[in-house]
C-alpha positions as CSV (number, residue, x, y, z in Angstrom):
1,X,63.5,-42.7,-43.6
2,X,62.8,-42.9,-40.0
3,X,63.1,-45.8,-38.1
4,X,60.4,-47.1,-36.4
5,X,60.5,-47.3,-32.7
6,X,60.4,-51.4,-32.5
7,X,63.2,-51.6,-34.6
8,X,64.9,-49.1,-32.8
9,X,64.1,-51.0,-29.1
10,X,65.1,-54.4,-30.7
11,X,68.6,-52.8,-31.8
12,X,69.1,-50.9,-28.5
13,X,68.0,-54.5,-26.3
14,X,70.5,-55.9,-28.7
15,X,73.3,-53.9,-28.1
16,X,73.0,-53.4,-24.3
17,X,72.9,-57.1,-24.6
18,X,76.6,-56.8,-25.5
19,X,79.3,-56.9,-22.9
20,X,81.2,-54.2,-22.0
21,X,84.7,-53.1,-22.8
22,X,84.0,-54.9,-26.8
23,X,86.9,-53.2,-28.9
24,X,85.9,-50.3,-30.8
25,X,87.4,-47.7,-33.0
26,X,90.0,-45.2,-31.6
27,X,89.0,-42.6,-33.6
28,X,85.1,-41.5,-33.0
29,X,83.5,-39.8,-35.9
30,X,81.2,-36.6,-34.5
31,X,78.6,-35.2,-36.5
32,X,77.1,-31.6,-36.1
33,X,75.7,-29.1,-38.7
34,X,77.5,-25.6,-37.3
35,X,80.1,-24.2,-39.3
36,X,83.5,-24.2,-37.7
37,X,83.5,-20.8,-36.3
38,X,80.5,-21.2,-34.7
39,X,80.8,-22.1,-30.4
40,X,79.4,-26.0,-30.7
41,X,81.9,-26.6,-33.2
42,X,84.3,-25.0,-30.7
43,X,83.4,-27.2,-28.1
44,X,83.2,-30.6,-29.9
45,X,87.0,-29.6,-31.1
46,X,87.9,-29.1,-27.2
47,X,86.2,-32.5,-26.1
48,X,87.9,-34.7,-28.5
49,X,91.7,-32.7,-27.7
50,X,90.9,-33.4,-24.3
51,X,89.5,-37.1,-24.3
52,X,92.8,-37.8,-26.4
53,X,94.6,-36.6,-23.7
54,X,92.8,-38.0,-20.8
55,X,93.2,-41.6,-22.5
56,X,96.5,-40.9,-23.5
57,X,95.7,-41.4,-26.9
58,X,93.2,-44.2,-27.0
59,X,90.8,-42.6,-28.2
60,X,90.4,-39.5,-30.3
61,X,87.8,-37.7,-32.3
62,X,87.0,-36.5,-35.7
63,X,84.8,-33.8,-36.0
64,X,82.7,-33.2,-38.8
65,X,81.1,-30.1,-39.1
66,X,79.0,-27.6,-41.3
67,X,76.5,-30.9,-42.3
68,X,79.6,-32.7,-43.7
69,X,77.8,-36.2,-42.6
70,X,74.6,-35.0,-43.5
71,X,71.6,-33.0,-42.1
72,X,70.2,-33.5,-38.4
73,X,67.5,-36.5,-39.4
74,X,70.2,-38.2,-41.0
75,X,72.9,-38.2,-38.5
76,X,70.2,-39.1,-35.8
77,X,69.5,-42.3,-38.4
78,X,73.4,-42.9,-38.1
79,X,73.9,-42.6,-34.3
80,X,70.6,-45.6,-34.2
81,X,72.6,-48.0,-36.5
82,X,75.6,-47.3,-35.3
83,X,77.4,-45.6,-38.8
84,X,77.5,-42.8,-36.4
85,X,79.5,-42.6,-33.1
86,X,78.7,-39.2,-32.0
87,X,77.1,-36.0,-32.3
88,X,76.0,-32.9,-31.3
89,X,72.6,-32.2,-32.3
90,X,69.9,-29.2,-31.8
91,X,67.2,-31.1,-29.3
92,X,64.6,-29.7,-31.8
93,X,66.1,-32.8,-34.4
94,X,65.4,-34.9,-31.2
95,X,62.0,-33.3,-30.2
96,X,60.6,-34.4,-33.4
97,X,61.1,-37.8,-31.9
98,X,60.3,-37.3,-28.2
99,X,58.0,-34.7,-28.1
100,X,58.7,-34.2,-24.5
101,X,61.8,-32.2,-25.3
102,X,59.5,-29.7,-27.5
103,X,58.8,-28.4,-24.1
104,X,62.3,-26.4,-24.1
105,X,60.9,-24.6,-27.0
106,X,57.8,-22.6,-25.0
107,X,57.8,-19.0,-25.9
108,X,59.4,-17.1,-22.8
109,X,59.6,-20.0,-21.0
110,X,62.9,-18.1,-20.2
111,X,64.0,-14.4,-20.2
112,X,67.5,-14.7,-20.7
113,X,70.5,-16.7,-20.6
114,X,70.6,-17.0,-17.1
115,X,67.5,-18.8,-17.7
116,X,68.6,-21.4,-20.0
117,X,71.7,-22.1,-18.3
118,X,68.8,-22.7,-15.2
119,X,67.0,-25.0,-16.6
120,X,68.6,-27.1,-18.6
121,X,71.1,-27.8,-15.6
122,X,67.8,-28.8,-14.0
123,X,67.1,-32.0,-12.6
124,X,63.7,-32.0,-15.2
125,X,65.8,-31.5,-18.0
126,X,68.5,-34.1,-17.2
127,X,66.0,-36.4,-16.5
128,X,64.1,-36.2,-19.4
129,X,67.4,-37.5,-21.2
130,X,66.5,-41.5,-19.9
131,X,63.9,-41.7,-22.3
132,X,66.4,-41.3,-25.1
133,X,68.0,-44.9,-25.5
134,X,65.4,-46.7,-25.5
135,X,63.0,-44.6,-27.6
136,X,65.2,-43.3,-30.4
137,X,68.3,-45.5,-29.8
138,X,70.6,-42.9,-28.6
139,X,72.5,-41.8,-25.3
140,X,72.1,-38.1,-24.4
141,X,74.6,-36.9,-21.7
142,X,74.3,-33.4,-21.2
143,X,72.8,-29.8,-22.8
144,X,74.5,-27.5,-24.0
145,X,72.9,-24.1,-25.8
146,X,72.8,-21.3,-28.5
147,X,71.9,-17.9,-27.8
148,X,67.8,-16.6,-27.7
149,X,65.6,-16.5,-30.6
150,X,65.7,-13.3,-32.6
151,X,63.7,-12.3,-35.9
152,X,65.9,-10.8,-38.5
153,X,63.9,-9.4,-41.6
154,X,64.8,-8.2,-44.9
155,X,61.9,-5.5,-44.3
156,X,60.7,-3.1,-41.6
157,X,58.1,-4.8,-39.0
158,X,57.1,-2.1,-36.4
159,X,54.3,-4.5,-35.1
160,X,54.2,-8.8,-35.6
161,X,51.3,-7.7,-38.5
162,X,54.6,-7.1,-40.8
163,X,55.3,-10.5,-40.6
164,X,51.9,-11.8,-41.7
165,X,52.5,-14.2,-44.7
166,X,56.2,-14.0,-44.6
167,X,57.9,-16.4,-45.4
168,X,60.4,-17.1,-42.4
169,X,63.2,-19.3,-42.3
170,X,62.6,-21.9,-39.6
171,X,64.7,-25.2,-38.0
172,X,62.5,-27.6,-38.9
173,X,60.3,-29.4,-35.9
174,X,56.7,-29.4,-34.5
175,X,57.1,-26.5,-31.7
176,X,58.8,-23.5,-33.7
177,X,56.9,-24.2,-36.6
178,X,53.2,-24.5,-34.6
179,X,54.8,-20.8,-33.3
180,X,54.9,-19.3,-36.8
181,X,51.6,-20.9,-38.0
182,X,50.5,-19.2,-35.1
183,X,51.4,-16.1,-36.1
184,X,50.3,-16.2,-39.7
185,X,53.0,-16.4,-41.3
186,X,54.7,-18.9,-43.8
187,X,57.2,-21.3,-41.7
188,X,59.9,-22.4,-44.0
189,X,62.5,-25.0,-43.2
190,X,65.9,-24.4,-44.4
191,X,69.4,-25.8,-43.7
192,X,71.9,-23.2,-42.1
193,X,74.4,-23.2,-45.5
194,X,71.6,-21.8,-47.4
195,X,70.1,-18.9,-45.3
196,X,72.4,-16.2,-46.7
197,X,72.2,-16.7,-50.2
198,X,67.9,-17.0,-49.0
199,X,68.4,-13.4,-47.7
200,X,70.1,-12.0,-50.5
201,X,67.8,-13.0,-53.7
202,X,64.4,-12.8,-51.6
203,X,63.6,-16.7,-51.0
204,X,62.7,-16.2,-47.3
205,X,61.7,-12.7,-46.2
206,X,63.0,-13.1,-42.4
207,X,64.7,-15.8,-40.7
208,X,64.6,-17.4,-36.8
209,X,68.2,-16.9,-35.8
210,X,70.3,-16.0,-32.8
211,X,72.5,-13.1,-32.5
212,X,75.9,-14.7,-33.1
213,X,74.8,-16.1,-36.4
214,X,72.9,-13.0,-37.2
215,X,76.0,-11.2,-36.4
216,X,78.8,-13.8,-37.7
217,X,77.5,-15.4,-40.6
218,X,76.1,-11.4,-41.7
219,X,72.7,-12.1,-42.1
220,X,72.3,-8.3,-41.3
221,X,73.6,-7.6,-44.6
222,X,70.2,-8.4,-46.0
223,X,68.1,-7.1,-43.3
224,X,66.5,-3.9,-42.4
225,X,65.3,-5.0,-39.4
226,X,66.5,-7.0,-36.6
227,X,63.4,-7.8,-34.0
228,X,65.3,-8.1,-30.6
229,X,62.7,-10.2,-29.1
230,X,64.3,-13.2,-27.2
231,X,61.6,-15.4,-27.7
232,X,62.7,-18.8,-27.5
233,X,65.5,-21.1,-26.2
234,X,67.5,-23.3,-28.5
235,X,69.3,-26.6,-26.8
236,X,71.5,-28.4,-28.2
237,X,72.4,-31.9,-26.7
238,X,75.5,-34.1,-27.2
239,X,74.7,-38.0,-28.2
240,X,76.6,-41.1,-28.7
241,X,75.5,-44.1,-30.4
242,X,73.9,-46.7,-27.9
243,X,75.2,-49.0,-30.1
244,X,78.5,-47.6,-29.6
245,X,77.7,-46.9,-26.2
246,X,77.0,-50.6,-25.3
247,X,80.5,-51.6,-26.4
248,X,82.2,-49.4,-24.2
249,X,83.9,-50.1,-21.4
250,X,82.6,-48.8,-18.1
251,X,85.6,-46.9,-17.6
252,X,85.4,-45.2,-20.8
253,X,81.7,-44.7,-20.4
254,X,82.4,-43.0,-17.3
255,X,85.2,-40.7,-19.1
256,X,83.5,-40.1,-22.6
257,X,80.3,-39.2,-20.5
258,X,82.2,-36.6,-17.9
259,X,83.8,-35.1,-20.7
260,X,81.2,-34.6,-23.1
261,X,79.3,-33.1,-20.7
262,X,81.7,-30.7,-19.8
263,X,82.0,-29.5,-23.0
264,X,78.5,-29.4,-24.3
265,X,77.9,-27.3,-20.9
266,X,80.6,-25.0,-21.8
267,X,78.7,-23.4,-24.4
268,X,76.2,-22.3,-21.9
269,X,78.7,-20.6,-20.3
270,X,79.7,-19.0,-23.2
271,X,76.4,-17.7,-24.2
272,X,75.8,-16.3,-21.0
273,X,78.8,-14.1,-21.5
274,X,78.8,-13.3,-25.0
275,X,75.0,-12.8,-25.6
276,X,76.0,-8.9,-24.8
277,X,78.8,-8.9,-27.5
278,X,76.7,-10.4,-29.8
279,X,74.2,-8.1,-29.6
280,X,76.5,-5.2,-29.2
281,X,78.6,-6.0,-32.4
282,X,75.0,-6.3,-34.0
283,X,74.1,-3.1,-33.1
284,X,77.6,-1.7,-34.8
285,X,76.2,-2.7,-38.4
286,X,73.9,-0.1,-38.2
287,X,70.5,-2.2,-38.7
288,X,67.6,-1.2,-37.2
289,X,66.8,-3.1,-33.7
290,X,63.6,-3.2,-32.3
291,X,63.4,-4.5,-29.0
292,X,60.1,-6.4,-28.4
293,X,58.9,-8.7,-25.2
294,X,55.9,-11.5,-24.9
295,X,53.2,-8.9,-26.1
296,X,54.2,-8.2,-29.5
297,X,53.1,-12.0,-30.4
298,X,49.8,-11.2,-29.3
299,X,47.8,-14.8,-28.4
300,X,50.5,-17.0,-30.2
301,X,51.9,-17.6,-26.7
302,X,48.8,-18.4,-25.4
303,X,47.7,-20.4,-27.8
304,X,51.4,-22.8,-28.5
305,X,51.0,-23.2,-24.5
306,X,47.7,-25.1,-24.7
307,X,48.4,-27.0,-27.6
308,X,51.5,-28.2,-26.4
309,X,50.2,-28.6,-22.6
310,X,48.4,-31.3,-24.2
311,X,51.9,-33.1,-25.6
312,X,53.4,-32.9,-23.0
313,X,53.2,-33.1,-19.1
314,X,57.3,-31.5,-19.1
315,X,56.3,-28.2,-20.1
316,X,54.5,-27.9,-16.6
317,X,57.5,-29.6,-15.3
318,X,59.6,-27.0,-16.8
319,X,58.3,-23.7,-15.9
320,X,58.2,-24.9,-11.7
321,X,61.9,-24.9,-12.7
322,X,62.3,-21.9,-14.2
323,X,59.9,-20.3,-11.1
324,X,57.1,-19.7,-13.4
């Protein structure tokens, strides 16, 4: 059950109200749904190694991955009451909440990695993290990113009329699933553990993925075509409890903040180099890759833009900083 936003100010007023440097656990518990292969897990690994270092053991992290603390609404629920120290969460979980962050999602609001690493090292996008404590309770500090949309299908689609009625696997929040709806087709919302079993006995017909999953986690195994289409960004952002937050001394504010950041931001590195390896190491399975761009969605595009320009003012925001 959500939390409603009063309760959610009264608990953040609350726990801002509490001084600084209040003793908290040494071991931080972090939350994220990606399995342990996958390059967030990677990086929430690497931040807790190194903030056990740089405090010389004071602190130290446990990271739970693959959904082991629950799904995304539920760990958000967590980090407000505090159950939850940390986590690194897709910003479409936090978009459902503060619908300015939807804004990331605009179809080609970005052309390639470069792109995302551009803008969400912008000053818009870092900015739009203040309204975070006091709206949903938590402290964002910093982006970090998976790789471009793709559409992998168990059947052929030569034009976006294959995918009319399909049932396509979907994250589920407002701004992908207004896309799909859009394009006719059947939006379905389904956690990562089950999308290859979904595949395999027919449950979804296509899936919203990115390349390293499609490639990794063999999707392509159940798929005939891949639609190399690069359609949409997919943020991720790393969080900690303001209730956790608030009982922290400045110091280690300062040092959990520098280092989280680092580490969520690493994974846009990352995808920036590997994007070409995933999609070369895709292209080895043999699976048919058609390579699409903004057209093959006909007036979908068109017509998320002016629903969501009506949201949001940070999609305008947004594309003056990706030079749109």
């Amino acid at each position: 059950m959500k939390l409603s936003k009063s309760i959610v100010a009264g608990a953040v007023g609350l726990s801002l109200a509490l001084s600084a440097g209040a003793a908290v656990a040494k071991d931080f518990r972090l939350g994220l749904i990606t399995p342990p292969p996958h390059v967030w897990t990677k990086a929430a690994d690497a931040f807790g190694a190194e903030l056990a270092e740089k405090s010389n053991g004071a602190h130290t992290v446990q990271v739970f991955p693959s959904r082991q603390l629950g799904n995304e609404a539920e760990m958000l629920q967590q980090l407000q009451t505090g159950a939850l120290d940390m986590a690194f969460l897709t910003v479409a979980e936090v978009s459902n909440r503060v619908a300015d962050l939807g804004a990331f999602y605009a179809p080609y609001l970005v052309n390639d990695m470069d792109g995302v690493a551009k803008i969400l090292r912008s000053e818009t996008a870092t900015g739009l993290l203040d309204q975070l404590p006091q709206q949903i309770g938590v402290v964002g500090v910093g982006y970090g990113s998976a790789g471009l949309r793709q559409i992998a299908s168990r059947d052929t689609v030569e034009s976006v009329s294959d995918l009319s009625g399909k049932k396509i696997r979907i994250t589920p929040f407002a701004p992908i699933q207004d896309f799909y709806n859009l394009l006719g087709t059947a939006p379905t919302p389904m956690p990562l553990p089950a999308v290859y079993d979904a595949m395999a006995n027919g449950q979804v017909d296509a899936i919203d993925m990115d390349l390293e999953l499609i490639w990794k986690l063999k999707y392509w195994e159940h798929s005939k075509t891949v639609v190399l289409s690069n359609h949409m960004m997919f943020p991720m952002v790393g969080l900690v409890s303001a209730r956790v937050w608030a009982q922290l001394s400045e110091e280690d504010r300062a040092l959990v903040r520098e280092l989280m950041a680092k580490h969520v931001d690493s994974t846009i590195d990352t995808f920036v180099a590997q994007e070409p390896k995933f999609l070369e190491e895709t292209r080895k399975t043999g699976v048919s890759i058609v390579e699409v761009g903004p057209e093959f969605f006909g007036d979908a595009i068109d017509q998320w833009n002016a629903a969501w320009e009506k949201k949001t003012d940070a999609l305008a925001a947004l594309r003056k900083e990706a030079g749109m």
